[in-house]
Structures are given as C-alpha cells and as structure tokens.
VEXFISE-903367 format. One record per residue (C-alpha): x, y, z. Coordinates in steps of 0.2 Angstrom, whole numbers, padded with zeros to 4 digits, always signed. Example, Ala and Ser with C-alpha at 12.3 -4.5 7.8 and 13.67 -1.06 7.14 Angstrom:
2
+0062-0022+0039
+0068-0005+0036
***
This chain:
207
-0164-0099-0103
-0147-0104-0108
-0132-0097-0096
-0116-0092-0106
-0101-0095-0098
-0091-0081-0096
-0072-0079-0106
-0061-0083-0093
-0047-0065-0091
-0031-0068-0086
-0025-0055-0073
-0014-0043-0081
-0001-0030-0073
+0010-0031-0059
-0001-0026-0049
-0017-0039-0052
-0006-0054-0053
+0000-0050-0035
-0021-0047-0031
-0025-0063-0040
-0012-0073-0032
-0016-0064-0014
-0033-0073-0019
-0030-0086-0021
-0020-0089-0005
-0033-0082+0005
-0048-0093-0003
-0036-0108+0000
-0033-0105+0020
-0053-0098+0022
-0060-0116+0011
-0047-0130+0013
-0047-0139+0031
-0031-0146+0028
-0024-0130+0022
-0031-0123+0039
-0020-0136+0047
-0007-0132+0040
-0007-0117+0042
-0011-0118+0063
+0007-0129+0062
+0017-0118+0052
+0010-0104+0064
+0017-0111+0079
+0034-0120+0070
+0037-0100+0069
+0034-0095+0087
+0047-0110+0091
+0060-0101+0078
+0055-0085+0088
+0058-0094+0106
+0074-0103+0102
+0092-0097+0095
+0095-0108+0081
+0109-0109+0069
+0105-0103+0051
+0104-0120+0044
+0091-0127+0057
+0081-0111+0053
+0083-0112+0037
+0077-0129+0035
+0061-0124+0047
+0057-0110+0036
+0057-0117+0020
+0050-0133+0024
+0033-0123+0032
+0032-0116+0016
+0036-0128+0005
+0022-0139+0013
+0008-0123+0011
+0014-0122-0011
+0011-0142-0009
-0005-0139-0002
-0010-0124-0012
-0004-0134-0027
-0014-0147-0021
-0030-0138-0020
-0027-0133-0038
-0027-0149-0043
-0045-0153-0036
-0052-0139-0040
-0048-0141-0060
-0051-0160-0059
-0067-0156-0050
-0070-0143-0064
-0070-0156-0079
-0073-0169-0073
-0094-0170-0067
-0097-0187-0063
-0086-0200-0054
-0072-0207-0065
-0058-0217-0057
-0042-0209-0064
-0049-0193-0062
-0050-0199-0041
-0033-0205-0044
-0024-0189-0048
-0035-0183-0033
-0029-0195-0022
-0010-0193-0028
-0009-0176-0025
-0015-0178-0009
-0002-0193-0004
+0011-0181-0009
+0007-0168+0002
+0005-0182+0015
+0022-0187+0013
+0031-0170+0011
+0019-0166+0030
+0025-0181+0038
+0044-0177+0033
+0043-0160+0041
+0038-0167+0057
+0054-0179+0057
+0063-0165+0050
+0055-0153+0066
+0059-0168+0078
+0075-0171+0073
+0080-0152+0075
+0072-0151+0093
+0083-0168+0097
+0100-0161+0092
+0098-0146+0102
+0090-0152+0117
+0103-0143+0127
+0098-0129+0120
+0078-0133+0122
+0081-0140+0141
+0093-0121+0144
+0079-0110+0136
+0065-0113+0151
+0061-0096+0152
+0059-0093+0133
+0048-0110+0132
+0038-0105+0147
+0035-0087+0139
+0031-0096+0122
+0018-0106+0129
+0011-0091+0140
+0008-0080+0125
+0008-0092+0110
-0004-0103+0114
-0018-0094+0120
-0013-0085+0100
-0013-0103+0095
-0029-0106+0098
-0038-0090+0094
-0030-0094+0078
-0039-0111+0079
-0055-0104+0082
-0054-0091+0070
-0050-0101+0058
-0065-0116+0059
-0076-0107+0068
-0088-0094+0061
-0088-0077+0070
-0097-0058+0062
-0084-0049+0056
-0081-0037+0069
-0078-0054+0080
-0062-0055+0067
-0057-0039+0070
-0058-0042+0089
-0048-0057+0085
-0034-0050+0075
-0030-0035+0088
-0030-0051+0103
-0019-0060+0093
-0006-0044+0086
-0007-0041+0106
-0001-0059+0113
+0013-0058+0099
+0021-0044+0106
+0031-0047+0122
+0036-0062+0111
+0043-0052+0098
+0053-0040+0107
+0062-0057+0115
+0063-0066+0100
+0079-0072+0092
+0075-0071+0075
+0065-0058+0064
+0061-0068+0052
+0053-0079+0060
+0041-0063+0069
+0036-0055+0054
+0032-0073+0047
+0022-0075+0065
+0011-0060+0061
+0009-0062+0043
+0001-0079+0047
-0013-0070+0058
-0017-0056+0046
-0019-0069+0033
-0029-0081+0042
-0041-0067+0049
-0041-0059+0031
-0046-0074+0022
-0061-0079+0033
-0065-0057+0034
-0063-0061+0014
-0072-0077+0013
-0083-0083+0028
-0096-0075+0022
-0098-0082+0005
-0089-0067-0004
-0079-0070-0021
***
C-alpha cells in the first residue's frame, strides 16, 4: 500500500512558534553529539562568568560568543537534516554543503576558544587573586559538569533525569549565591533544565 506524505503545517501563533522553536532546540541538544559538546563547554564558560568579576565587555564577548556557536550549530544541523532529506543517495555536492557547514562551525568553535584564552590571559591577576572562588567552582561545578556529561550521552529511566536535574539545581546553589553576575546564573541553570528536558523529551524515541 502506497504511504501519503503528509502536508507539512507551519506553526502558527505566538504561542506554537515558541513550542516549535523550543523543539527544535531540545531535539538538537538530545540528537547532535556535537551539539552535546557544545553545550557541556557553554555550561561551564558560564560557571567561569559566575566565578570571576569581569568587566562588561569580557562578559559580553563570553555570552554571545556561547551562543553564537549553539545558532551555528543549530543552523548547522538544519542544514543536514534538509540535505539528508532530499538528497537519498550519495552525491558529492550534496556532502560538500554538509562538510561546509560543519568547517564553519569549526572555525567559529576554535575562535571562541582563543577568544576564552585570551580573556583568561588579560585578567590573570584577577584569575591568580580569585583562589577561593576558583577552588569553589571546581568543588561544585565540576561534579555538575559531569552529571551534565552523563546525562547527556549516557542513557538513564526517566526518573534517573529527574534525580539528575534536582543534583544538578543542588550543586548550583552555593555558586549562585557567590556569583558576580546573574546573567551568567540563570544561563547556568537554564542549560540543565534544557539538557535534562531534551533527553526526558527525546531519549526515549518520542517526537
């Protein structure tokens, strides 16, 4: 029997295109490994804007340049997945757009590290006069770093997740009542909920 595709319906209203785009973003963080990654270092770029008092530029350029990578990658995924969508068997340009998109992302991911280096070099004074505040960070935010990791890659039931998101909230807070930026806190938290939600969303082969 013959399977009819389905009319494709745009989301419509305020409301849906937020819910569609909120999709989106979740099945990209649960399904892209790179996206995971990225995700894991924009996580912890925002403990380091928690940990040490920056001046508004350096914290600018941190923020945007987290996010600016995740829209590459987002964009990035976007690109694969309509590629992969018209394209069923192997054609060269349709791998070169592929491979392309993914150089970008590349090079945009390895101008945020300089970029992050280059912060943490120019206010090494800073970095070598904040011990307790570094020591605290790694105390808290690494054990949260890697719950993230594991929650991430690794599968878990979902009250596992649920176990997960409470741990992680839990190690967030003495860091954010010592943090010198909000910003960076509710960014903090908002990328565990998102990373729990997308595999509570995803890991288990929902749509």
């Amino acid at each position: 029997m013959e399977q009819q595709e389905t009319e494709y319906q745009p989301a419509s209203g305020l409301k849906a295109v937020f819910a569609a785009a909120y999709n989106g973003l979740l099945h990209t963080v649960s399904a892209q490994r790179n996206m995971k990654v990225h995700w894991v270092s924009g996580f912890m770029v925002m403990l380091v804007g928690m940990a040490l008092e920056l001046d508004l530029g350096a914290r600018s350029a941190l923020f945007f340049s987290v996010f600016l990578i995740l829209f590459a990658e987002i964009m990035n995924s976007a690109l694969e997945a309509f590629v992969d969508l018209h394209v069923r068997a192997y054609h060269y340009q349709a791998q070169l757009a592929k491979d392309a998109a993914a150089a970008g992302v590349l090079i945009l991911a390895a101008a945020v590290v300089i970029l992050f280096f280059d912060i943490l070099w120019h206010y090494r004074d800073l970095v070598l006069d904040s011990r307790s505040a570094i020591l605290r960070t790694l105390g808290f935010g690494l054990p949260a770093t890697l719950i993230l990791i594991w929650n991430l890659f690794f599968p878990l039931p979902k009250w596992g997740k649920w176990v997960q998101l409470i741990v992680l909230s839990a190690l967030l807070v003495p860091l954010a009542l010592q943090s010198h930026d909000q910003f960076f806190t509710v960014a903090a938290y908002s990328f565990t909920i998102v990373g729990v939600h997308s595999r509570l969303r995803f890991a288990e082969g929902k749509r």
